[in-house]
Backbone as ProteinMPNN parsed JSONL, in Angstrom:
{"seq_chain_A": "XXXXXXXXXXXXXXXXXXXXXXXXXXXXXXXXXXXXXXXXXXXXXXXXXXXXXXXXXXXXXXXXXXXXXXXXXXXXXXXXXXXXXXXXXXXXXXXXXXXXXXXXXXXXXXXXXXXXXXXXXXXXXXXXXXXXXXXXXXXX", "coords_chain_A": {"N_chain_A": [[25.039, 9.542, -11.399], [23.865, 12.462, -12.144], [21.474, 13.546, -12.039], [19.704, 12.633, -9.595], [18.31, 10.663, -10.061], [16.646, 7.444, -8.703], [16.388, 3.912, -8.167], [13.503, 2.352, -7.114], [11.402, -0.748, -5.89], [8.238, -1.393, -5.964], [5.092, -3.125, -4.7], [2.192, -3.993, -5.251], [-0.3, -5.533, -2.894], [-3.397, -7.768, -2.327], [-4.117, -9.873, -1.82], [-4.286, -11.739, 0.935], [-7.0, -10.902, 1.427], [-8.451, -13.109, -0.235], [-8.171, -15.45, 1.437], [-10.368, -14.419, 2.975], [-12.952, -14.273, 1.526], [-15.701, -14.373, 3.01], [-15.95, -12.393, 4.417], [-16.049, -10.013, 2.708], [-17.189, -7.054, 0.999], [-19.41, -7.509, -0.763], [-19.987, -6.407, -3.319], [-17.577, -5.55, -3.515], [-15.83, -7.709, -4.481], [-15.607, -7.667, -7.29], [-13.453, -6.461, -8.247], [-11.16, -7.753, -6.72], [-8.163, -9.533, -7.81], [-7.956, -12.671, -9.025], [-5.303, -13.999, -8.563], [-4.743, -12.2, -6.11], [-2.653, -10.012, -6.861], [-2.674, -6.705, -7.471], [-0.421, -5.17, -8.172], [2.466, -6.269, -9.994], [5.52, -7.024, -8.519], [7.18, -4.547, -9.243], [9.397, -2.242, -10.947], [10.485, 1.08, -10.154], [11.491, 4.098, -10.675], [12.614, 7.135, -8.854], [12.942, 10.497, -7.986], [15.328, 11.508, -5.784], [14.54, 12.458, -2.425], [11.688, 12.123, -2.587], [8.636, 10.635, -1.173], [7.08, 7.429, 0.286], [4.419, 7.429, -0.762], [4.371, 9.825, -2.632], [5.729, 7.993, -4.568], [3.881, 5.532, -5.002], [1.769, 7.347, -5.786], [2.065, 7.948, -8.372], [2.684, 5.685, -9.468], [0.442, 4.834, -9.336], [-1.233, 6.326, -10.994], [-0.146, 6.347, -13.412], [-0.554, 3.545, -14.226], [-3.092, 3.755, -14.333], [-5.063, 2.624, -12.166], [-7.19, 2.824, -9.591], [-7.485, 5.342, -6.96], [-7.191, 6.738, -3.622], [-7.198, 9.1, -1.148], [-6.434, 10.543, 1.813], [-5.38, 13.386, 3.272], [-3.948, 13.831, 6.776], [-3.935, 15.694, 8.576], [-3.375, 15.388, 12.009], [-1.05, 13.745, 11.725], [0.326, 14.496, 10.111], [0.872, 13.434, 7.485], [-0.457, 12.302, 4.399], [-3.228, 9.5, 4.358], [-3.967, 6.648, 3.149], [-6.535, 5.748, 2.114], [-7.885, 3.631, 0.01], [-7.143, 1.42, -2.437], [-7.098, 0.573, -5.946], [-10.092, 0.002, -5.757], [-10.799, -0.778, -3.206], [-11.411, -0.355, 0.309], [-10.141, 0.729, 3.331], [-11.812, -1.293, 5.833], [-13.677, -2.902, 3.951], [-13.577, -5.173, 4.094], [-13.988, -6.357, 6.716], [-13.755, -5.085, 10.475], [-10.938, -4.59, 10.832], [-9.626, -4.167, 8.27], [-7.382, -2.785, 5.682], [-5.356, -0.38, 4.039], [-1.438, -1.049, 4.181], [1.961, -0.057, 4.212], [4.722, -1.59, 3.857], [8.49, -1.492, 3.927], [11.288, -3.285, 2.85], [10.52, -5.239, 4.411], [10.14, -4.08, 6.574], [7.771, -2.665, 8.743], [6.986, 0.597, 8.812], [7.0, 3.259, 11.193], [5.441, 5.435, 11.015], [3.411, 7.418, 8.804], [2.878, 7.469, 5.236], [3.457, 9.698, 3.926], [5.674, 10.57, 5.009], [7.864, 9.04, 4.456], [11.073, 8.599, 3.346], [12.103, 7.796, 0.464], [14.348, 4.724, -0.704], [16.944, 4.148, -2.799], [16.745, 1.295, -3.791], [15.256, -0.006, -2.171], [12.294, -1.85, -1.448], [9.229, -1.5, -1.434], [5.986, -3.144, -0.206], [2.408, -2.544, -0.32], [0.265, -3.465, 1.134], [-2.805, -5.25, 1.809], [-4.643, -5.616, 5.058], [-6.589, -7.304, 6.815], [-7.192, -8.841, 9.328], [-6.702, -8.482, 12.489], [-4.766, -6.074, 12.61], [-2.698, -5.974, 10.677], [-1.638, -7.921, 11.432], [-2.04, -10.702, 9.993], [-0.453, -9.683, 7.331], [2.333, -9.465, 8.056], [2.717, -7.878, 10.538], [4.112, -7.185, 13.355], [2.06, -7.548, 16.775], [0.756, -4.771, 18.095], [0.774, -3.772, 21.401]], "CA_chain_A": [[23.647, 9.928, -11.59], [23.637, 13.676, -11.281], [19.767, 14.215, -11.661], [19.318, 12.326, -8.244], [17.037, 9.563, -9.649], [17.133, 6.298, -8.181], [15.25, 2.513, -8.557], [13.352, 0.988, -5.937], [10.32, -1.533, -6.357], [6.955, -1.575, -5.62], [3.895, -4.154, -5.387], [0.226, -3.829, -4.041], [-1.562, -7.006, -2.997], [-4.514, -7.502, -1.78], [-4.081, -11.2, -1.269], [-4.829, -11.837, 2.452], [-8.854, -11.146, 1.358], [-8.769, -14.367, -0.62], [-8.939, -15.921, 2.92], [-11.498, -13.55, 4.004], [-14.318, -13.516, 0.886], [-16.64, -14.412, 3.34], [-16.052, -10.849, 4.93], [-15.847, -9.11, 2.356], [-18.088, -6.317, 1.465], [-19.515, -8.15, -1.495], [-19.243, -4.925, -4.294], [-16.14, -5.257, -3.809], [-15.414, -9.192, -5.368], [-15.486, -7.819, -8.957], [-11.712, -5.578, -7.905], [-9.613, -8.296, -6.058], [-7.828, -10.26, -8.475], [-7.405, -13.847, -8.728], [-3.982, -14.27, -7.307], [-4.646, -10.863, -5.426], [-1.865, -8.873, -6.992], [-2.941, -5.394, -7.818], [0.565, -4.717, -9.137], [3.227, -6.964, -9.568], [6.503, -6.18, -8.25], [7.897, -3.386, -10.353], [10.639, -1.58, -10.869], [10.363, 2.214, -10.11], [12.438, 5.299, -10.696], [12.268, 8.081, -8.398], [13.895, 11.188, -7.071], [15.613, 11.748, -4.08], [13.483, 12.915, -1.694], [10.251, 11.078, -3.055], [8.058, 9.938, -0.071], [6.581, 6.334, -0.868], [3.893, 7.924, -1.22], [4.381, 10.347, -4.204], [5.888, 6.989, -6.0], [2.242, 5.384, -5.017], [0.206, 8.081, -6.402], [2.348, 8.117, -9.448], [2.271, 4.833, -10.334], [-1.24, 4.165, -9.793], [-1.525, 7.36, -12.142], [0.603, 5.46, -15.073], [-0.79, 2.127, -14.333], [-4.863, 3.285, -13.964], [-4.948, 2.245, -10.422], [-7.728, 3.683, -8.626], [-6.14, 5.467, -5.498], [-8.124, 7.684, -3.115], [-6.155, 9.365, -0.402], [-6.589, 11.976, 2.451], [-4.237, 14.305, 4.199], [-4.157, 13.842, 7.767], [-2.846, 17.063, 9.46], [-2.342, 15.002, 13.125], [-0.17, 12.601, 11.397], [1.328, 15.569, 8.978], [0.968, 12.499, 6.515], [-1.539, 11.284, 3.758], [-3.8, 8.389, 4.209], [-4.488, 5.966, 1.606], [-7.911, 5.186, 1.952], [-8.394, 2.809, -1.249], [-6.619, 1.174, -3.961], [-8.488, -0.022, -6.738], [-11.665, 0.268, -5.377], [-10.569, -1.573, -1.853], [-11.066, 0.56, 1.234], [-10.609, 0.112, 4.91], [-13.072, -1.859, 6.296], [-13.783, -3.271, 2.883], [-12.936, -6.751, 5.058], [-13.831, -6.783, 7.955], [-13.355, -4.183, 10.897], [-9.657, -4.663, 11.338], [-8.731, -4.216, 7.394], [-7.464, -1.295, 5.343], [-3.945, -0.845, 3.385], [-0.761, -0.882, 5.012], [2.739, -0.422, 3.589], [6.047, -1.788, 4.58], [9.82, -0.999, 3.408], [12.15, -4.147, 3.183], [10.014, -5.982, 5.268], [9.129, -3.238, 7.68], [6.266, -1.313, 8.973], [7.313, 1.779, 8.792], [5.372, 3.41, 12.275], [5.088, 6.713, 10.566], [3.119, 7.847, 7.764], [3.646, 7.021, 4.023], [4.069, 10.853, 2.707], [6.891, 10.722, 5.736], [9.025, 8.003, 4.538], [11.936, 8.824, 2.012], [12.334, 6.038, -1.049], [16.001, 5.231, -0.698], [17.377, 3.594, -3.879], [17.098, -0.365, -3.92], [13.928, 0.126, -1.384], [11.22, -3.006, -2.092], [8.045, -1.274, -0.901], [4.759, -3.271, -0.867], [1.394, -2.137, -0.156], [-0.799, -4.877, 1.658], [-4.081, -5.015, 2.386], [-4.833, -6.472, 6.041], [-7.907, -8.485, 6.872], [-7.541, -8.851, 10.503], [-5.43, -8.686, 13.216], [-4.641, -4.731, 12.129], [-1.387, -6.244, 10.105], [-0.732, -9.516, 11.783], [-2.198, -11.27, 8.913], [0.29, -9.181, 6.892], [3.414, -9.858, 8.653], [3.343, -6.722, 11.066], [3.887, -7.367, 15.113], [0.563, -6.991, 17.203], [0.724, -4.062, 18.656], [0.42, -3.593, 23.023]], "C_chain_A": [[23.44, 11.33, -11.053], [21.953, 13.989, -11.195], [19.381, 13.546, -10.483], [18.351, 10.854, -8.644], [17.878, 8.447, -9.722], [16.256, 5.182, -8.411], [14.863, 2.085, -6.971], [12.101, -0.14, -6.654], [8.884, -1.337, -5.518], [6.287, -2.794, -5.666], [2.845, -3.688, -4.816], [-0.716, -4.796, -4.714], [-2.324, -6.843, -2.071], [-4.802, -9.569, -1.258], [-4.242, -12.219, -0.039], [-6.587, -12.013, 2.242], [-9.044, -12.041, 0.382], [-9.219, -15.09, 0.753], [-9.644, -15.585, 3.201], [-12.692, -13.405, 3.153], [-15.234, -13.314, 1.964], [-17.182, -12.967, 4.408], [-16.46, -9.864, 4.034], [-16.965, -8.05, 1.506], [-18.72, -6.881, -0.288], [-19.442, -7.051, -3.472], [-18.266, -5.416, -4.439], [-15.661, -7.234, -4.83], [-14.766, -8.921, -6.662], [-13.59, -7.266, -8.708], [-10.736, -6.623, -7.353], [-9.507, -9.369, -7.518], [-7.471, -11.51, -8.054], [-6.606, -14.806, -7.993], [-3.865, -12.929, -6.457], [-3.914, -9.852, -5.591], [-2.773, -8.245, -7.908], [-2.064, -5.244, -9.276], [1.739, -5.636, -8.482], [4.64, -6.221, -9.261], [7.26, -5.394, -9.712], [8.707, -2.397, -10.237], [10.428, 0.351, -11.196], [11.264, 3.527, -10.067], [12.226, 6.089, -9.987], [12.931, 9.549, -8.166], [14.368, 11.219, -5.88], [15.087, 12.404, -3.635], [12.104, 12.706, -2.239], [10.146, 10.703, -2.01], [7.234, 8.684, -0.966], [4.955, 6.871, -1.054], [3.721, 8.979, -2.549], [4.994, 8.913, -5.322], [4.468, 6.079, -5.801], [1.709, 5.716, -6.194], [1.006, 8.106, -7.803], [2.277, 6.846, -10.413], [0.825, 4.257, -10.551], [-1.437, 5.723, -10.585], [-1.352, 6.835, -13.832], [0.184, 4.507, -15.26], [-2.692, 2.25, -14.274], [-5.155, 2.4, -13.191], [-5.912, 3.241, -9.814], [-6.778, 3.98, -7.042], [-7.177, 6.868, -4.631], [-7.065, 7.825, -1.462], [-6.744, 10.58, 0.5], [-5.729, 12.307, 3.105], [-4.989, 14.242, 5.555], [-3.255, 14.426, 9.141], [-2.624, 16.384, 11.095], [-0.686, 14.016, 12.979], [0.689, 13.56, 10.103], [1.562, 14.544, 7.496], [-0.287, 12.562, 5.781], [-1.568, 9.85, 3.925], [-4.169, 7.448, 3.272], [-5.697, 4.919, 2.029], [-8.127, 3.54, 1.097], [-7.632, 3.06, -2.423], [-7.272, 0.047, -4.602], [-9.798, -0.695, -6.237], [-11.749, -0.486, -4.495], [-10.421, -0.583, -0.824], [-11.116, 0.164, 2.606], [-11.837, -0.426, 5.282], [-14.281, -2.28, 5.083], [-14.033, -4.817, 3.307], [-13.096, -7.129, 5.994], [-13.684, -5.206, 9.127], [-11.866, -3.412, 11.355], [-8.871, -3.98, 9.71], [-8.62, -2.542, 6.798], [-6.033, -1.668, 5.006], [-3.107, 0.048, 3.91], [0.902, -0.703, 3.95], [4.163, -1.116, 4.495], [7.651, -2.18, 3.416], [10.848, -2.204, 3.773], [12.137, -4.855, 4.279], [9.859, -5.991, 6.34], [8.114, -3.067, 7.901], [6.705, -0.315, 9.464], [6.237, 2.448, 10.048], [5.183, 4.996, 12.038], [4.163, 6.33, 9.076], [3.723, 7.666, 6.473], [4.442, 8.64, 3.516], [5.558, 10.733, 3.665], [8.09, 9.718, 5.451], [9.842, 8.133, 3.152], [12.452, 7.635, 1.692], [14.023, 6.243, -0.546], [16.241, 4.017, -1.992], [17.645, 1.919, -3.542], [16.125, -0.803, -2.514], [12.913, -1.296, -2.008], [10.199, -2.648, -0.916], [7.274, -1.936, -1.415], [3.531, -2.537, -0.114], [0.332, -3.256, -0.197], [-2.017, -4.711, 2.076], [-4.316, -6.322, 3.528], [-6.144, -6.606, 5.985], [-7.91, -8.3, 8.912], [-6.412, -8.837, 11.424], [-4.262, -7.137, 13.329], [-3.022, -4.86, 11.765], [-0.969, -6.935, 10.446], [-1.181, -10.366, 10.598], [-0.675, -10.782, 7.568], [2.216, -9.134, 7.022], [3.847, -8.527, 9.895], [3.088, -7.397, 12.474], [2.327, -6.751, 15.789], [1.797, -6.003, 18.382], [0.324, -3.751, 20.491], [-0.073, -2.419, 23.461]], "O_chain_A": [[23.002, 11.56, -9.926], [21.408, 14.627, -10.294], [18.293, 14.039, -10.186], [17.815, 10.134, -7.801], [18.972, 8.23, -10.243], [15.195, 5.518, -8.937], [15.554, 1.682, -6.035], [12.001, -0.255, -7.876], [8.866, -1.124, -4.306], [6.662, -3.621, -6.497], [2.822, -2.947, -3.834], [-1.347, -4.995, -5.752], [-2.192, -6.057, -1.133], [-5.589, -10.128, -0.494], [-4.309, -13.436, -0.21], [-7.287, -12.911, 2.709], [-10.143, -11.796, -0.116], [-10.392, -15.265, 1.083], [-10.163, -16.332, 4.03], [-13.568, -12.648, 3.57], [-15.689, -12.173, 2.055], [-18.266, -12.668, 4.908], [-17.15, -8.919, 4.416], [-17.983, -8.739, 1.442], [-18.052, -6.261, -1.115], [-18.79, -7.322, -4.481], [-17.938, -5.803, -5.56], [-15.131, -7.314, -5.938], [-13.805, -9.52, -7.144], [-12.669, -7.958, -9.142], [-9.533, -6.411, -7.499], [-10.467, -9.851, -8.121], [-6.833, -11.694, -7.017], [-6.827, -15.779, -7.272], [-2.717, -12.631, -6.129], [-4.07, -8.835, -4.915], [-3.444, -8.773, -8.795], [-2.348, -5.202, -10.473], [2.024, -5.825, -7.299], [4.887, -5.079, -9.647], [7.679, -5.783, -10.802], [8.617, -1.662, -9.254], [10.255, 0.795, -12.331], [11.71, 3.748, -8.941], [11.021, 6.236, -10.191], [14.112, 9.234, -8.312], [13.664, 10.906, -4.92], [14.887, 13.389, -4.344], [11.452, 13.74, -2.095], [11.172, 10.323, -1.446], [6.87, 8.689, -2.142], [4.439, 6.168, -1.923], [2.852, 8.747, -3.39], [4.762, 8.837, -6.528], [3.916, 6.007, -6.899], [1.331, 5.071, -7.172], [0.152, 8.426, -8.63], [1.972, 6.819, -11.605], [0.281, 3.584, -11.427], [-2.61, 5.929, -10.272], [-2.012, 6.894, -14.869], [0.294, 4.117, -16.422], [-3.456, 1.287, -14.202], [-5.537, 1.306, -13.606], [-5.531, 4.379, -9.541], [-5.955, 3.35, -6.377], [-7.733, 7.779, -5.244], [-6.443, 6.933, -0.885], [-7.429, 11.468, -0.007], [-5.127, 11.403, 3.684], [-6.192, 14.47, 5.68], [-2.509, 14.036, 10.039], [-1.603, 16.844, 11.605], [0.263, 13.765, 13.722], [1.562, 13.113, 9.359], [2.318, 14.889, 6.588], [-1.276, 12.873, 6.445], [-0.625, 9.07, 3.788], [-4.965, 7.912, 2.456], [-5.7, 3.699, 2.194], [-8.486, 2.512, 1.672], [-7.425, 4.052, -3.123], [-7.784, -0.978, -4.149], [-10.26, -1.817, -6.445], [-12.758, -1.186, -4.577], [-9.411, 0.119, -0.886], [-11.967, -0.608, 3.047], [-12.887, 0.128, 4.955], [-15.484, -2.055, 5.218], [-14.791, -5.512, 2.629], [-12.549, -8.152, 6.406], [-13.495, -4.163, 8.501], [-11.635, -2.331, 11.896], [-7.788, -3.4, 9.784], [-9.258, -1.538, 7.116], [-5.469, -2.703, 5.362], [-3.32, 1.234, 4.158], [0.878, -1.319, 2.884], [4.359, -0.992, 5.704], [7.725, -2.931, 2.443], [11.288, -2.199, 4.923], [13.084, -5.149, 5.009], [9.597, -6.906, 7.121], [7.308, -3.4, 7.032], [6.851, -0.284, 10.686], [5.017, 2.285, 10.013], [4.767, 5.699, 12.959], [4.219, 5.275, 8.444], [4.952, 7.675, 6.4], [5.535, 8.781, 2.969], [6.596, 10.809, 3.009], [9.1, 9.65, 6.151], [9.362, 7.832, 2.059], [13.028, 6.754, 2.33], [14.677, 7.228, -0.203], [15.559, 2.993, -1.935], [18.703, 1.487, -3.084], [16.328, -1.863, -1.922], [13.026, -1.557, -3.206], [10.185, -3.184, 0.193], [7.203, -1.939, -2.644], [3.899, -1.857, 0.844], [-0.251, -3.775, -1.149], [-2.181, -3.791, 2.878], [-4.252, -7.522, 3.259], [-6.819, -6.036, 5.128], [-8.715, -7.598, 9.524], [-5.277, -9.172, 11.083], [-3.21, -7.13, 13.968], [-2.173, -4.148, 12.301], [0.202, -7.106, 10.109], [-0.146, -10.867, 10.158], [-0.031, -11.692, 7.044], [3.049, -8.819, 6.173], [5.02, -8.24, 10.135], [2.069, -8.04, 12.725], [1.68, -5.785, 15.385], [2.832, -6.222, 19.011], [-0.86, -3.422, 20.57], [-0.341, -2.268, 24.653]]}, "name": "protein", "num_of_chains": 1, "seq": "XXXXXXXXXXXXXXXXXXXXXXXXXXXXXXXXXXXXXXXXXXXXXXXXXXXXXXXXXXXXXXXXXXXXXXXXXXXXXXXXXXXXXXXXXXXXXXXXXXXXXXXXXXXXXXXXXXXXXXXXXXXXXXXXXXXXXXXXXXXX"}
């Protein structure tokens, strides 16, 4: 593969705020889906050196995925506010979307984390517990 590109996967669920309607900011109902996937796992091409972030913003570009994002010069990273029309504290005061890399939590920033080929990034939306619902360690 001389052009450098590589496969990993993606998903983004939102599935955790099924447990939580009674939080949730009621607007928002019409956007979570049924079984809560966004996007089901899918198979993504990238380049080398792709942060999971640029494969993010690209597939919610191809897939019409709302995606709202800010750069956050202490963290030299972008934030991802809101996907499809779900934003922190959308849920509760604890929620907001989180990603994790082969069943990490990555403790950096998304633009900071390089895709590596056969990668299974999802993109979760927590509810409470700021990613223990999600499968991430509470934090001390």
């Amino acid at each position: 593969e001389g052009s450098g590109e590589q496969v990993c996967t993606v998903e983004i669920r939102c599935d955790t705020v099924l447990e939580h309607m009674d939080k949730l900011n009621t607007a928002k109902a019409p956007y979570i889906p049924a079984d809560g996937m966004i996007l089901l796992k899918t198979q993504v091409r990238f380049t080398e050196g792709e942060s999971a972030f640029d494969v993010l913003q690209r597939l919610c570009e191809q897939g019409d995925i709302q995606l709202e994002y800010s750069w956050t010069p202490i963290y030299d990273s972008y934030y991802v506010e809101g996907i499809s029309h779900l934003y922190e504290f959308d849920c509760g005061a604890e929620s907001g979307w989180m990603y994790k890399v082969n069943g990490t939590f990555p403790n950096y920033g998304c633009s900071s984390y390089e895709v590596k080929a056969g990668d299974e990034i999802v993109w979760c939306y927590t509810c409470q517990g700021l990613g223990t619902d999600v499968g991430a360690e509470r934090m001390n």
